[in-house]
VEXBA-778144 format. One line per 3 residues: number of its first residue (from 1); their letters; for each residue x, y, z of N, C-alpha, C. Coordinates in Angstrom, 1 decimal. Layout:
// VEXBA-778144
NUM> a> X/Y/Z/X/Y/Z/X/Y/Z  ...;
This chain:
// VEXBA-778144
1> xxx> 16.6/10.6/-19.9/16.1/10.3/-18.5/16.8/11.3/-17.6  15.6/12.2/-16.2/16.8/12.9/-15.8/16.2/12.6/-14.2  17.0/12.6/-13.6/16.5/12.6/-11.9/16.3/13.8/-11.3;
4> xxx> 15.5/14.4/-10.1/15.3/15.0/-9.8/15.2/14.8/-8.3  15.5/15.3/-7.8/15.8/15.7/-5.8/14.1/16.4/-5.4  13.5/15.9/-4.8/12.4/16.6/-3.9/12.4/16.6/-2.4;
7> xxx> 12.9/17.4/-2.0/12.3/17.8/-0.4/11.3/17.9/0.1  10.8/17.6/1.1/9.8/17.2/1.9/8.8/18.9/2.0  7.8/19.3/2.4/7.6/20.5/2.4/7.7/20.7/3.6;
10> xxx> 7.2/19.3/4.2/7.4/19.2/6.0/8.7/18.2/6.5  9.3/18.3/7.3/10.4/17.3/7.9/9.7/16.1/8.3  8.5/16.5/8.9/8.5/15.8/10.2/8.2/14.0/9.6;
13> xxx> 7.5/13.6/8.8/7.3/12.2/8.1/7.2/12.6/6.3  7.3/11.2/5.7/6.1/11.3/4.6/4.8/10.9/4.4  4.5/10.6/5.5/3.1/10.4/6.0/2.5/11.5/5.8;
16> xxx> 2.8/12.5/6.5/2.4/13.9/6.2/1.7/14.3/4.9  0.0/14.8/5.3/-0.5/14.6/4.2/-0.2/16.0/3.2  1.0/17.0/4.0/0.9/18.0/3.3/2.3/17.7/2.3;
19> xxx> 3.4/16.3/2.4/4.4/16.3/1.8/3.9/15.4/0.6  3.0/14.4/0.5/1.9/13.2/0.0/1.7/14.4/-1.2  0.8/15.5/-1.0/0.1/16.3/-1.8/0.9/17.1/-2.5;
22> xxx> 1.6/17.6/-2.0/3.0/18.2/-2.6/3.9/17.6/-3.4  4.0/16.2/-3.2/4.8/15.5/-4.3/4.2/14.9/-5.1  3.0/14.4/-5.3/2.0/14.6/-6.0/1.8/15.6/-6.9;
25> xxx> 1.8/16.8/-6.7/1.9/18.0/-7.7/2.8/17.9/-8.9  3.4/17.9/-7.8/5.1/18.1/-8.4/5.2/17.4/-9.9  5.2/16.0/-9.0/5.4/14.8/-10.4/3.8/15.6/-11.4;
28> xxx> 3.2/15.6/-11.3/2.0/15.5/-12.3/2.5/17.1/-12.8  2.7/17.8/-12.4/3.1/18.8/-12.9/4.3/19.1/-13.7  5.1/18.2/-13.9/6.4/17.2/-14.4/6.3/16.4/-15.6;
31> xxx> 4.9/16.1/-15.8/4.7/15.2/-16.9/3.0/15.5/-17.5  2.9/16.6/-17.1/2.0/17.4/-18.2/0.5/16.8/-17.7  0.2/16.6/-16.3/-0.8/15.9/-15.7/-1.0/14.3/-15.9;
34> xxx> 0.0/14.1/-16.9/-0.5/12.1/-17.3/0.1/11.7/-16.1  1.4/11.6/-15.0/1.8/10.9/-14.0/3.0/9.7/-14.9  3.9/9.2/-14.3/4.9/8.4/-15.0/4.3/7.1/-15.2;
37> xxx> 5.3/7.0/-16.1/5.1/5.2/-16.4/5.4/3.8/-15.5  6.4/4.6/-14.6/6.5/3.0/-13.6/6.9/3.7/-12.5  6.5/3.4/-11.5/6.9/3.9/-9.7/7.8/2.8/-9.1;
40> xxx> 8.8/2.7/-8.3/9.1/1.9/-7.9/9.5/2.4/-6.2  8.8/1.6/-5.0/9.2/2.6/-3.9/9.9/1.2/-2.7  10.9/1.4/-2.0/11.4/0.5/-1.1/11.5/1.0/0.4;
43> xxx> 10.5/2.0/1.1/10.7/2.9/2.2/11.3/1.7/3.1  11.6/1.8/4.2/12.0/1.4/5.3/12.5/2.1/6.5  12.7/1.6/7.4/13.4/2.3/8.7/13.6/1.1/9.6;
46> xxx> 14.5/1.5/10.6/14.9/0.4/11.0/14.0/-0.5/12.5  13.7/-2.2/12.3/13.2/-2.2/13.3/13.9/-3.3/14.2  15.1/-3.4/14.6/16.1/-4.0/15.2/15.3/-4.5/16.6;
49> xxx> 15.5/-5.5/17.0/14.9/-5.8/17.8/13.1/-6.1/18.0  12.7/-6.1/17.0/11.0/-5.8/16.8/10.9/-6.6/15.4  11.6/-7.7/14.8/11.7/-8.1/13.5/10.2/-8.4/13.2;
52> xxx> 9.8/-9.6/14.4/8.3/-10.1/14.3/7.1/-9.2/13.9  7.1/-7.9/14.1/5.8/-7.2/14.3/6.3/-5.9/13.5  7.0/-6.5/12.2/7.8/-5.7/11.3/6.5/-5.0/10.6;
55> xxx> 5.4/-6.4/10.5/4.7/-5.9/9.5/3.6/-4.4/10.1  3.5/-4.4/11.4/2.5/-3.9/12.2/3.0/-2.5/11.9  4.4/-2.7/12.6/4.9/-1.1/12.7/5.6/-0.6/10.8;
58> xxx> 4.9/-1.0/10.0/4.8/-0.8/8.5/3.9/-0.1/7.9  2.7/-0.7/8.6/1.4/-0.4/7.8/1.3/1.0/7.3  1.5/1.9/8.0/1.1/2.9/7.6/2.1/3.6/5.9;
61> xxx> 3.8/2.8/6.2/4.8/2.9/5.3/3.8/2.2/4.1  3.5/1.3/4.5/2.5/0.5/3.3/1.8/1.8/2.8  0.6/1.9/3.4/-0.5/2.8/2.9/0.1/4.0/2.1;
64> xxx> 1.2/4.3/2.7/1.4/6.1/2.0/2.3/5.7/0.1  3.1/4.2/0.7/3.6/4.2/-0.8/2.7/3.7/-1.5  1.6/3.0/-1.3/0.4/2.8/-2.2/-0.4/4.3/-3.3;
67> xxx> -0.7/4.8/-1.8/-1.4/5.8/-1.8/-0.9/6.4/-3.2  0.9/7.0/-2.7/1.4/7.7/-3.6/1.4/7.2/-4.8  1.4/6.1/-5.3/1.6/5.3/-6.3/0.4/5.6/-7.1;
70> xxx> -1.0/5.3/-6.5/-2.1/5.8/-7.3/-2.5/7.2/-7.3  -1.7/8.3/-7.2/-1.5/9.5/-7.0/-0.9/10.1/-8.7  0.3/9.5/-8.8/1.3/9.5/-9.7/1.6/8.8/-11.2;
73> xxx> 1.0/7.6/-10.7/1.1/6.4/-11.8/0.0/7.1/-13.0  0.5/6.9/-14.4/-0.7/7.5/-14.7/-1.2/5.7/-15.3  -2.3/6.2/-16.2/-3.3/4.7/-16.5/-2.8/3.9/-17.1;
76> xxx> -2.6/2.8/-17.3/-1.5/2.1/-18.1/-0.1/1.5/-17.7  0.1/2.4/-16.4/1.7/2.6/-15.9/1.8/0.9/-14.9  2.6/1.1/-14.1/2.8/-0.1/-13.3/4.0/0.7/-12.0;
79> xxx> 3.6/-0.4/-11.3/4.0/0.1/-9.3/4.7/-1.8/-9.1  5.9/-1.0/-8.4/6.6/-1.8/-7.8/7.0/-1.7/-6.0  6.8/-2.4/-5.2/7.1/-2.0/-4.0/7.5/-2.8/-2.9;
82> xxx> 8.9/-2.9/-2.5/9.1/-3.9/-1.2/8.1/-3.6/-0.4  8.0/-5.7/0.2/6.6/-5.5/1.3/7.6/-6.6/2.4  7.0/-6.6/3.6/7.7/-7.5/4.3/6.4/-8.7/4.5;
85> xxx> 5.7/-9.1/5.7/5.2/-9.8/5.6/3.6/-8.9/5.1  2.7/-10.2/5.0/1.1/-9.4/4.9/0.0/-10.6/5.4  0.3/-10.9/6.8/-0.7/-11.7/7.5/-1.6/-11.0/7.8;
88> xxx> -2.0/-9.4/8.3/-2.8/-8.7/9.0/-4.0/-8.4/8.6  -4.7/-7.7/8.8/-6.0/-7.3/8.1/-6.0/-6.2/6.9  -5.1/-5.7/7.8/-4.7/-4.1/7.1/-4.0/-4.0/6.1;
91> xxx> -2.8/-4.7/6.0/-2.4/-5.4/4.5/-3.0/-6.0/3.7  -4.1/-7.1/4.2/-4.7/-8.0/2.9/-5.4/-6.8/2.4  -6.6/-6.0/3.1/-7.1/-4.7/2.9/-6.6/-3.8/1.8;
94> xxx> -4.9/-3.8/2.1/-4.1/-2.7/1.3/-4.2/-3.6/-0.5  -3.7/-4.7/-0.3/-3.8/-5.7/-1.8/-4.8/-5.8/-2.4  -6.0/-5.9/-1.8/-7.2/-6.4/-2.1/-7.6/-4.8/-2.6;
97> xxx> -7.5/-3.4/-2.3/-7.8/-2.4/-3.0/-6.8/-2.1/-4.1  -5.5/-2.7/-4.3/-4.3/-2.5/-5.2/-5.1/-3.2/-6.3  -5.5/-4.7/-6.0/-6.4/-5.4/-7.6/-7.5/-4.1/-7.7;
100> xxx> -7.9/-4.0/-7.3/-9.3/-2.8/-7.2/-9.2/-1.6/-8.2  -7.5/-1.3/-8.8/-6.9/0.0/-9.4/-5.9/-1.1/-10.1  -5.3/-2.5/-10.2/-4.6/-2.6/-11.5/-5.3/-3.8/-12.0;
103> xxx> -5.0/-4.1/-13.2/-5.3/-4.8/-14.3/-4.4/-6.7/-13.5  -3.3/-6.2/-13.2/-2.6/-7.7/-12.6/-1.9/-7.4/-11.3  -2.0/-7.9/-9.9/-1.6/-7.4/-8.7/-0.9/-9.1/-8.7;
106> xxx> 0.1/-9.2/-8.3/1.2/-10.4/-7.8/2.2/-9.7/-6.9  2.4/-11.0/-6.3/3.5/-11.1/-4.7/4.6/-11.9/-5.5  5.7/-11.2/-5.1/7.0/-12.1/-5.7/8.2/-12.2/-4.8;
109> xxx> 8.8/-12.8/-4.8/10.1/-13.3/-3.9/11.3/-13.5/-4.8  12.1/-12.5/-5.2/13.4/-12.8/-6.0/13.9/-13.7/-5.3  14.9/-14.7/-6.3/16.0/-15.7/-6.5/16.6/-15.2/-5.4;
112> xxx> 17.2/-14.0/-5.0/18.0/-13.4/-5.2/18.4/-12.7/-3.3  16.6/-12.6/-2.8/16.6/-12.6/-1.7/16.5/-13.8/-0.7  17.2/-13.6/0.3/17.7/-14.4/1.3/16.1/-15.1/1.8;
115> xxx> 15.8/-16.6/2.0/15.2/-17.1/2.0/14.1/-16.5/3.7  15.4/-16.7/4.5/15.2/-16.3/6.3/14.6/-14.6/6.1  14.7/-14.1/5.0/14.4/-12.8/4.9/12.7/-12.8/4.7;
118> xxx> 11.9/-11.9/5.4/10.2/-11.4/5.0/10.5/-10.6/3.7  11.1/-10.1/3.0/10.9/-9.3/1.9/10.6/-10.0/0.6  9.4/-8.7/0.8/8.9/-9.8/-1.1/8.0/-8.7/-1.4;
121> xxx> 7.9/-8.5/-2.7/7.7/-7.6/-3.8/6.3/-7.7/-4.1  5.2/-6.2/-4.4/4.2/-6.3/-5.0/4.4/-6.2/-6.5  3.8/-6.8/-7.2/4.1/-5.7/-8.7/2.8/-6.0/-9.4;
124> xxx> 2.6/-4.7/-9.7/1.0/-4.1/-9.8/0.9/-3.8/-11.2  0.2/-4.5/-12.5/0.7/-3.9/-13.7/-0.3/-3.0/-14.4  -0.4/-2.4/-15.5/-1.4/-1.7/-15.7/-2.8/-0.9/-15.1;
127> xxx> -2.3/0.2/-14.3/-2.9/0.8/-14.1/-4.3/1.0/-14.3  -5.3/0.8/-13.9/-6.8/1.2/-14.6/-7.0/2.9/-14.9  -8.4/3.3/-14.9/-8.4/4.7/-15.9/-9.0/5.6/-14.6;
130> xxx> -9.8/5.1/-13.9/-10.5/6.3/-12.9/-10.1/5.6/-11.4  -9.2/5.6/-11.0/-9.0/5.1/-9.5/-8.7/6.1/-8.3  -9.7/7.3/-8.8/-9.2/8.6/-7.8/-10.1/8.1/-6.6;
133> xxx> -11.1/7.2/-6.8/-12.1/7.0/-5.1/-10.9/5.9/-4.6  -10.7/5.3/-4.8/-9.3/4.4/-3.9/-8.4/5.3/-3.2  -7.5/6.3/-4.2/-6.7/7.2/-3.3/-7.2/7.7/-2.9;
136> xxx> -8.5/8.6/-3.0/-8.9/9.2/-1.4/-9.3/8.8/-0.3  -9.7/7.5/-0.5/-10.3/7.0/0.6/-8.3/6.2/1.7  -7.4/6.5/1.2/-6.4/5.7/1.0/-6.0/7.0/2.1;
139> xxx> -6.7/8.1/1.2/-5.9/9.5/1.9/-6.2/9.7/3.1  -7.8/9.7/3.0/-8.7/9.7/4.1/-7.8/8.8/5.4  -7.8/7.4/5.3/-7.1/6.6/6.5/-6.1/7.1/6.6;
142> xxx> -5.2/7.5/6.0/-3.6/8.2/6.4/-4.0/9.2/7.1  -5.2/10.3/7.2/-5.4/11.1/7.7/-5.7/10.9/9.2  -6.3/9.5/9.6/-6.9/9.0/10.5/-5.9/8.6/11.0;
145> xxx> -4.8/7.9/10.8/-3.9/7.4/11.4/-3.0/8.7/11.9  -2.7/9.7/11.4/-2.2/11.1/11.8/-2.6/11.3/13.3  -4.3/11.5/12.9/-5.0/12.0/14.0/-4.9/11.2/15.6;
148> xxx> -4.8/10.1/14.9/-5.0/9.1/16.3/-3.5/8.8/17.1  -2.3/9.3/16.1/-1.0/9.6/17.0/0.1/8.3/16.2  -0.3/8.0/15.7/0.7/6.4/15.1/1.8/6.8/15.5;
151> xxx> 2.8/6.3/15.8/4.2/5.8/15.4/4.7/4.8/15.2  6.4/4.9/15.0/6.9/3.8/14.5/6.8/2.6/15.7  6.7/3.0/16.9/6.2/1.7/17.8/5.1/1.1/17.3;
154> xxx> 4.6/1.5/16.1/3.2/1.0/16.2/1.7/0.9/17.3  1.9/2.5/18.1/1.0/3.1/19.2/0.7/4.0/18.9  -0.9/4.5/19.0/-1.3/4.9/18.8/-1.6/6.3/20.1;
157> xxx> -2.3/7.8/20.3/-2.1/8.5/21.5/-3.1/7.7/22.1  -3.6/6.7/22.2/-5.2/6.6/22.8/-5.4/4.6/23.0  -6.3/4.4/22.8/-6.7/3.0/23.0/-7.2/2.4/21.5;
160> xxx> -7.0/3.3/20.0/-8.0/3.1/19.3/-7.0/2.9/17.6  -7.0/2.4/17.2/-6.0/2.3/16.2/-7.2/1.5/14.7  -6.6/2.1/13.6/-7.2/1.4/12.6/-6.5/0.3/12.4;
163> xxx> -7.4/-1.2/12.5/-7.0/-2.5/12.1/-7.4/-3.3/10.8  -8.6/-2.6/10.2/-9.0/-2.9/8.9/-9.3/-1.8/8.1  -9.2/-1.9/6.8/-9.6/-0.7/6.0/-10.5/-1.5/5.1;
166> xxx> -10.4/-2.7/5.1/-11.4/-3.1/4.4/-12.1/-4.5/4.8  -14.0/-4.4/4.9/-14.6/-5.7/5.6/-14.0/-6.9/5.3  -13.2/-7.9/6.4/-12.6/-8.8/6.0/-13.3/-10.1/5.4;
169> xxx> -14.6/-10.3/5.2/-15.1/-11.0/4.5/-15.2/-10.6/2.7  -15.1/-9.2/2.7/-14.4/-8.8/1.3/-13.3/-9.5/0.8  -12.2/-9.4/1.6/-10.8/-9.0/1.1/-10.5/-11.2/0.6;
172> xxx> -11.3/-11.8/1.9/-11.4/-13.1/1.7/-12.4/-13.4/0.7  -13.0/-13.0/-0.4/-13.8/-13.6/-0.9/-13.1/-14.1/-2.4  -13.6/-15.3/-2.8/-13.5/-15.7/-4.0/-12.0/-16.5/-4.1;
175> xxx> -11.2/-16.5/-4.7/-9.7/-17.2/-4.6/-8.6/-15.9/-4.1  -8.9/-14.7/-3.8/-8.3/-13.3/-3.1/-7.4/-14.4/-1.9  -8.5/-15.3/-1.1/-7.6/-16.4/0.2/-6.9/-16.7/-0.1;
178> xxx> -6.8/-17.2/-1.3/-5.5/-18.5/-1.7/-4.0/-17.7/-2.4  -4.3/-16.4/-2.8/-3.5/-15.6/-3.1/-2.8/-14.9/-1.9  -3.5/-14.7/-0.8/-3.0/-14.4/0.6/-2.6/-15.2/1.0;
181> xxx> -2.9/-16.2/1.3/-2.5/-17.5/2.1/-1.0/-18.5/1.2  -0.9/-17.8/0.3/0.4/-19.5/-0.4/0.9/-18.1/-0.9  1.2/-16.7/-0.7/2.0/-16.0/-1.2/3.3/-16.6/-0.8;
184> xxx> 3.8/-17.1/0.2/4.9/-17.5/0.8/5.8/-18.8/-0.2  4.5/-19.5/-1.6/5.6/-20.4/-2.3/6.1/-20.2/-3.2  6.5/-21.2/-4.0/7.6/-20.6/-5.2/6.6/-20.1/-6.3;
187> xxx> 5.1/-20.9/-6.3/4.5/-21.0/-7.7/3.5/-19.1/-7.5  4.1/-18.6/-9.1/3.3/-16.9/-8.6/1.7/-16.9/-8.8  1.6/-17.0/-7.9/0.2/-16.5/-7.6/-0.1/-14.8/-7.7;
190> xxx> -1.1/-15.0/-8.6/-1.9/-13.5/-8.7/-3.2/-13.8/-9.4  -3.8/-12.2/-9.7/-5.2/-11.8/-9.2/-5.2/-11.2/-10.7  -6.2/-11.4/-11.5/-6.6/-10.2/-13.3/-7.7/-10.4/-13.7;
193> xxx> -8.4/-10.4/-14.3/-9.5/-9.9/-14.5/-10.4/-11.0/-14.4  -9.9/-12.1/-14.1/-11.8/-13.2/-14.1/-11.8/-13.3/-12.7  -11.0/-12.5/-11.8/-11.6/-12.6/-10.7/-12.3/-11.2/-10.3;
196> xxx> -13.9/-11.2/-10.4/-14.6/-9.6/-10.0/-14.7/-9.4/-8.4  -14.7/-8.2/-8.2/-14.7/-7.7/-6.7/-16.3/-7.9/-6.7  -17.1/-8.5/-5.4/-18.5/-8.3/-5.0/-19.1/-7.3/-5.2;
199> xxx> -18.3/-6.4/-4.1/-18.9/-5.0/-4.6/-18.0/-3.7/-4.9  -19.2/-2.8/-5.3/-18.8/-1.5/-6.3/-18.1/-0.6/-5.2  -18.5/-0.1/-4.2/-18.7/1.1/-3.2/-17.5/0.7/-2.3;
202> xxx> -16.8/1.5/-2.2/-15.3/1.3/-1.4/-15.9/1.1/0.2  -15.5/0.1/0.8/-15.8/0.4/2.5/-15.0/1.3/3.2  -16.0/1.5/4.4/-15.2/2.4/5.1/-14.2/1.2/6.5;
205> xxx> -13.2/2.3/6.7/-12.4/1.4/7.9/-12.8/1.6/8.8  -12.4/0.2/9.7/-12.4/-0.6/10.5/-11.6/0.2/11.7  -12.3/1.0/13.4/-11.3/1.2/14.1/-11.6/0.4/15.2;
208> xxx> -10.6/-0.4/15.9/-10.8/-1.1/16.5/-10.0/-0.6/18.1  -10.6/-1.1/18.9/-9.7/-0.7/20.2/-8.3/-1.5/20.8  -7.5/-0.7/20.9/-6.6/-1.6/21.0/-5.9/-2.5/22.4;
211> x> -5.2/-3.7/22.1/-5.2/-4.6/23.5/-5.5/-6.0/23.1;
């Protein structure tokens, strides 16, 4: 096993779709185009005073370690990733396309983390075989959120911000609710294969005005 150090191509985020595509390379170019066996990502930054609306000023942190994950992971592999809360649209959206690309998608809460604490864990297992229309469409909204100015306030340059990436009557359909909704108890709830998605054709997102 050996580690390796990658630098950014750009400083400025890893949002940046030119550091996203670059490290992308990299690893697939590293492992002979298959991508690794397990990802495990914990991004953060600090939001001291803003705890509540941890998840809002996230989303985008969400989207890019997703993103990268189905970028990298190859078919078969598994993704691990600290989440804090996922009440919003844009989160259930982010999960509801994670079952979309793995075989078993579960929310978990270690022993181990502090109860008062939002952190809790996706873990995504077996990768499916063709899930390149997910990441670009994944890539696509990262690009959109670029455009429209995001930051870590969670503001956008303008009035107009993406709030769903996927139709919320989608993301709610079938027992997908009950998996969103009681992620918060001890018993693990998750999502594999006898539950089918409606439909085939990825939606487009949701931009909503903001206020």
């Amino acid at each position: 096993m050996s580690f390796q150090k990658c630098s950014p191509q750009t400083p400025d985020s890893s949002s940046q779709e030119a550091n996203i595509r670059e490290f992308e390379k990299h690893v697939l170019s590293c492992t002979d185009g298959q991508g690794v066996h397990f990802m495990m990502a914990d991004g953060g930054f600090s939001v001291e005073g803003q705890e509540n609306e941890q998840e809002v000023l996230s989303k985008q942190l969400y989207l890019c370690q997703f993103l990268v994950a189905l970028g990298i992971v190859r078919a078969g592999g598994h993704f691990v990733c600290k989440l804090f809360d996922v009440f919003t649209p844009f989160s259930a959206g982010l999960l509801y396309l994670m079952r979309r690309c793995f075989l078993r998608v579960c929310l978990h809460k270690p022993n181990t983390s502090r109860p008062a604490n939002s952190e809790r864990y996706i873990v995504c297992k077996w990768r499916k075989e063709d899930v390149r229309g997910v990441h670009d469409y994944m890539f696509e909204v990262n690009c959109r959120l670029n455009q429209l100015g995001l930051d870590l306030l969670g503001k956008t340059d303008g009035d107009v911000d993406v709030n769903e990436i996927v139709p919320i009557d989608e993301v709610f359909y079938n027992i997908f609710v009950i998996f969103v909704e009681n992620e918060f108890s001890n018993i693990p709830l998750c999502i594999s294969d006898n539950v089918r998605p409606r439909v085939r054709g990825l939606p487009g997102e949701v931009e909503q005005r903001a206020g």
